[in-house]
N, C-alpha and C positions, 0 to 999 in steps of 0.2 A: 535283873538278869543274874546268872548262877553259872559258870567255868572253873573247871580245873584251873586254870593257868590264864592270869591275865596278863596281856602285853604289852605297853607300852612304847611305839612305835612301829613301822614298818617301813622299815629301812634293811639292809640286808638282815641283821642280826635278828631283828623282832619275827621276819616272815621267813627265814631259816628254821628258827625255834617252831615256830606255829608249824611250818614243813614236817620238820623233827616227831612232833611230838602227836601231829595226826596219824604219821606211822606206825607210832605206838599204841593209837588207840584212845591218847589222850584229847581231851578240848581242851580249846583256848578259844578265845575272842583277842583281834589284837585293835587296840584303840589309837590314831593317827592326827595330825594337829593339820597336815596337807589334804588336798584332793590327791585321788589318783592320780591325774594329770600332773601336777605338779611333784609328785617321787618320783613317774617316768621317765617326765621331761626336762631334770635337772640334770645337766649334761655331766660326769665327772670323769675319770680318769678309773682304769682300774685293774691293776695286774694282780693274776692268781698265783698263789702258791700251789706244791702239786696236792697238796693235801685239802685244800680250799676243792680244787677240780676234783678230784678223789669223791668226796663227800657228793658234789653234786652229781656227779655220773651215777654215784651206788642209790642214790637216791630218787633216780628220776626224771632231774631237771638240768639234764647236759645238751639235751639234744641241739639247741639252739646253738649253744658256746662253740660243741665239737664241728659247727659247720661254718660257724662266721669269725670265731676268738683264733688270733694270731697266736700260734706254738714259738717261743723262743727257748732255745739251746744254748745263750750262753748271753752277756753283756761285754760290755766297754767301755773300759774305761782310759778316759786320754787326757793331758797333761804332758805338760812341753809341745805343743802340736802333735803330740804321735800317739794313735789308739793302742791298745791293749785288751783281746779278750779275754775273759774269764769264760771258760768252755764251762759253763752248768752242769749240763747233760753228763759231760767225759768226767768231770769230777764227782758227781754223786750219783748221775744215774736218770735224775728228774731235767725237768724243762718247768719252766712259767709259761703263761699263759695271760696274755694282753684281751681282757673283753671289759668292757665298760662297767662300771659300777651300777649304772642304771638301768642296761641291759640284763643285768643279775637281778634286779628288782622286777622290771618285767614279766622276767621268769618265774620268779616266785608267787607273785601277784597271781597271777593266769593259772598254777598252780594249785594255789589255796583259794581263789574262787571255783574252779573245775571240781576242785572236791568240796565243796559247799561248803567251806571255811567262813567263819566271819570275820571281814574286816571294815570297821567305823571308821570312814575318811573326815577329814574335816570337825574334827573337834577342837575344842577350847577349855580354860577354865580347868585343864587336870589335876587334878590333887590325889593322894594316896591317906589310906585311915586305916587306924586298927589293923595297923605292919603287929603287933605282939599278941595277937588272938589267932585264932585258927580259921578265921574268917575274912583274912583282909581284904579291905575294898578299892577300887578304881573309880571315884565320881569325874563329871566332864559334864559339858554341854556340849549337841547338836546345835552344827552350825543353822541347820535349818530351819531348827524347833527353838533355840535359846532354852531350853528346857535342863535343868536337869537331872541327869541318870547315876546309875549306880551300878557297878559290878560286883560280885560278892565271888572273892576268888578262895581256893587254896593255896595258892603263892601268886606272885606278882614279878613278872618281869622286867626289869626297868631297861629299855631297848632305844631308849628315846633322844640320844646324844648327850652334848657337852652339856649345852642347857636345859635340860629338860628337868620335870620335878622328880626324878629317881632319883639323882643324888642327894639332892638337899632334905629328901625325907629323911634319910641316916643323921640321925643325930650328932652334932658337931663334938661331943664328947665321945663319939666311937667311931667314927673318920679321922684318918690321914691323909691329907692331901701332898702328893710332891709333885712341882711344876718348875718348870724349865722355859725363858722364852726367850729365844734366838731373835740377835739387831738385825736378821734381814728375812726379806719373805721371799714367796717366789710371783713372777709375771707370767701367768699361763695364757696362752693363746691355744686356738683351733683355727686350723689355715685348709682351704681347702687346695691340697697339693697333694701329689704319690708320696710314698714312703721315699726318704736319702738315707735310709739303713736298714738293712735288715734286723737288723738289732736295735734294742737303747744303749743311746750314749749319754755318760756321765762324766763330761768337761769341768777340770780345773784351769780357770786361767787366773792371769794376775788379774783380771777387769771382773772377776765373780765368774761364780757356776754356772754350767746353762745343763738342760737335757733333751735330748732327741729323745722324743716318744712315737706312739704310730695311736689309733683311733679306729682305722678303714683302711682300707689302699684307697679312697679319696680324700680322707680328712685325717689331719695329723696333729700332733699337740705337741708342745714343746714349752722349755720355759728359760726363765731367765733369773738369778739373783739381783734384787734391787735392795735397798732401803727402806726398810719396815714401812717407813711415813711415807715411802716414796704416793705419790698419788698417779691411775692410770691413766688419767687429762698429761700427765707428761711426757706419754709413749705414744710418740704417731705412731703408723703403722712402719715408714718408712724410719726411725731411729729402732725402734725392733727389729728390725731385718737388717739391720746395720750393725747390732750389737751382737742378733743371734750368728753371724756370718765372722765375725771378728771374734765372737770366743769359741768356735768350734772349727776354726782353721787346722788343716793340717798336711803336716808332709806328703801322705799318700795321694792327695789329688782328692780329695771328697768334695762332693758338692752339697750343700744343703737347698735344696727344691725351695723357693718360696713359692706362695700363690696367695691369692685374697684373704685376711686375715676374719674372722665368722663371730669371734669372741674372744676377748680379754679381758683378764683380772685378775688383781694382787690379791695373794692371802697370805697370812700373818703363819708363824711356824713356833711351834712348840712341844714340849712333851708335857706329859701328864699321868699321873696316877692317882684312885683311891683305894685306899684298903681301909679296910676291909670292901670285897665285892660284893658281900652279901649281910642282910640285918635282918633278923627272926626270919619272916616270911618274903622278904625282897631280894632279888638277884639282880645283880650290875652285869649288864654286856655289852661289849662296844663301847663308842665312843663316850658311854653314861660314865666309864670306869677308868678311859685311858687315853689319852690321842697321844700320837707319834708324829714324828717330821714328814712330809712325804716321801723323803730321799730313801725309806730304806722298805717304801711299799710295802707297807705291813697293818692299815688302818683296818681295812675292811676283813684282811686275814685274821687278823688278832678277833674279830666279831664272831667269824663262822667259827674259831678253835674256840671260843667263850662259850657260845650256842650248844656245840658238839659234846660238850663238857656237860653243860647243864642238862641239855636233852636229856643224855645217857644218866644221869644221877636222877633225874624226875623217875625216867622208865623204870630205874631199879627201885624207888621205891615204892612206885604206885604197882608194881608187876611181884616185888617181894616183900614188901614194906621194909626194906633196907635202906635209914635215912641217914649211912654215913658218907655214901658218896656227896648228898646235899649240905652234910657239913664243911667236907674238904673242900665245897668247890672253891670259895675264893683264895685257898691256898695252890688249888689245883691250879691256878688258871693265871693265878699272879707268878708264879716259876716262869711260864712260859712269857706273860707280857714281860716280865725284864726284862727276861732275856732280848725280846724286840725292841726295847727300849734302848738297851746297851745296843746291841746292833744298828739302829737309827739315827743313834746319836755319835756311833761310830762312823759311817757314809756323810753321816753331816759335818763331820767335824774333817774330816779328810778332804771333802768335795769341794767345802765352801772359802772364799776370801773373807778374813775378821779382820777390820779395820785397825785390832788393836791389836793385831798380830805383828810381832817384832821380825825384822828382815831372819833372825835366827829362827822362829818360831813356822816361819815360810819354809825357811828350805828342809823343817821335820816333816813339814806336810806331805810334802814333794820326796822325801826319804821314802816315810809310808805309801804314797804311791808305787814308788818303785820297789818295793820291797813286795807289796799285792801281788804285784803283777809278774813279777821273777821266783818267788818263792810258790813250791807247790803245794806246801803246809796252808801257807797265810791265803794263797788263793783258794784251797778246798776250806777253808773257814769261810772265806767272805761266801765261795757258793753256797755252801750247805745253808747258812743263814739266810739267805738271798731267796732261795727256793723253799726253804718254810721246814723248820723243827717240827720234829714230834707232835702230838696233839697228844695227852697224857688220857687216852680213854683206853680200853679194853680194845685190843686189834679184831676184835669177833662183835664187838659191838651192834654193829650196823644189824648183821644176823638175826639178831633178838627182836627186830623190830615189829616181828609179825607174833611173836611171844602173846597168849593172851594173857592180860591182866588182870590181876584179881579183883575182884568184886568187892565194896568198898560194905 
């Protein structure tokens, strides 16, 4: 087989870029290690930034979001019993946007089959060849054939997460890896109960973080800080609803809704980075290049500003053969993950109890809170970051998409 642009999962990032790059005119094939079923049907969490929404509206595939994705105006944050919000909206202008991660896969999916996109579910076996020729390839086996096959790309996208073979094809003499891994994880659940906020809340108590998240107005998610090692045979249903009720107590009278819990489970919290994001003909996006904490909601953001970034440098050179935006990308796109790096690590480090925290080192935590939440500097900082930075492309970009490209 012969593609402009091979891709290396479909996950937001990989079926964004394929989105992207059909607008342009370009092909891709993107190759997948799941079924269908199983990208759909992996439930995750997933708040947009307004430039995440932006991008999908200009592009076609909002319809779904703009009638089911929860619009939030602003969060809160509480500590000592008592909420505080941070108006979003009133301080930059924007709102987030609560739609499920997997529902943006949906979307995509449905998308890039409607327009006779290819996409190979179920593969194995991925490897990458001949990254420093102008040829590089994608091999893999069919899960149904054991067979196998061969992509012959123009560049390669490595879209395929933390584990996947796009990083480790970079040669360990031209990656840097930087990692960070936090002693506590979080305990998510899905309860099927109404929303008890209009908003998310982000609780500091002495007992660990929790957060009110929303799902539906039937099903809600929420979580909890435990102990990295902690195991989920430890959390009946009933010491969860005991803990989630005890650290999100507060003066005003809130109640937090329980109902039947549907799913739970620990994950580990960390940050990550590679630099370079890109090597000859391979580009890193998403989680192949970065993961964040979830505290500061920026996983799947950081994917679609990766994507938007690279899209746009593909188009300008296959449309003008102008191959400097392809150089800068991963300088383009690593300004921007810092920055959500510093910000996630900042939510994290605010929100959460560390055990090795001295009683002095508590009550700066608890400063910072109060300092967020009273100062209208430090709170138009925590929004603007909250609701998502700049994306470093040409603001006329999107425009060009119907550009014909040149003839190779």
């Amino acid at each position: 087989m012969r593609t402009q642009v091979g891709i290396i999962g479909a996950g937001p990032a990989g079926l964004m870029l394929s989105h992207l790059l059909h607008l342009q005119g370009i092909d891709s094939i993107i190759i997948e290690n799941r079924s269908r079923e199983e990208i759909e049907g992996t439930i995750r969490a997933g708040l947009l930034e307004q430039c995440t929404v932006d991008l999908m509206k200009s592009t076609g595939v909002a319809q779904r979001m703009m009638r089911e994705g929860h619009f939030h105006e602003g969060i809160e944050l509480r500590f000592k019993g008592k909420g505080h919000r941070i108006d979003i909206h009133e301080l930059t202008g924007k709102k987030v946007t609560v739609y499920a991660q997997h529902e943006v896969i949906k979307d995509l999916v449905q998308a890039r089959l409607d327009a006779d996109g290819t996409i190979i579910f179920s593969v194995h076996d991925t490897s990458l060849h001949d990254l420093e020729t102008t040829q590089p390839t994608m091999r893999f086996k069919r899960e149904e054939t054991g067979e196998q096959e061969e992509i012959i790309c123009d560049y390669i996208a490595g879209c395929d997460g933390f584990h996947g073979p796009s990083r480790p094809a970079i040669p360990e003499t031209v990656r840097k890896e930087y990692q960070k891994k936090y002693p506590f994880g979080w305990l998510g659940i899905l309860a099927e109960a109404p929303p008890s906020s209009p908003e998310l809340i982000y609780a500091n108590h002495e007992r660990g973080f929790a957060l009110v998240s929303t799902r539906s107005p039937e099903i809600q998610r929420l979580y909890l800080q435990v102990d990295q090692n902690d195991k989920i045979e430890n959390w009946s249903d009933e010491r969860i609803w005991e803990e989630l009720q005890l650290r999100l107590a507060s003066h005003d009278g809130f109640k937090l809704i329980e109902g039947p819990i549907i799913q739970k489970n620990i994950v580990s919290m960390r940050s990550f980075v590679c630099d370079p994001m890109q090597y000859e003909r391979l580009f890193l996006a998403g989680d192949a290049a970065h993961i964040v904490p979830p505290t500061g909601a920026k996983g799947l953001n950081l994917a679609m500003a990766d994507v938007q970034v690279l899209a746009h440098a593909l188009g300008e050179f296959y449309r003008e053969r102008n191959p400097g935006f392809l150089q800068n990308y991963s300088d383009t796109c690593l300004r921007r993950v810092w920055k959500a790096e510093r910000f996630s690590s900042y939510m994290t480090t605010m929100l959460h109890r560390h055990d090795e925290h001295t009683p002095f080192e508590q009550q700066i935590q608890l400063a910072e809170l109060d300092y967020v939440t009273s100062s209208r500097a430090s709170s138009t900082s925590l929004a603007e970051n909250y609701a998502g930075l700049p994306v470093e492309c040409p603001k006329d970009w999107i425009k060009k998409l119907e550009t014909p490209l040149l003839k190779n």
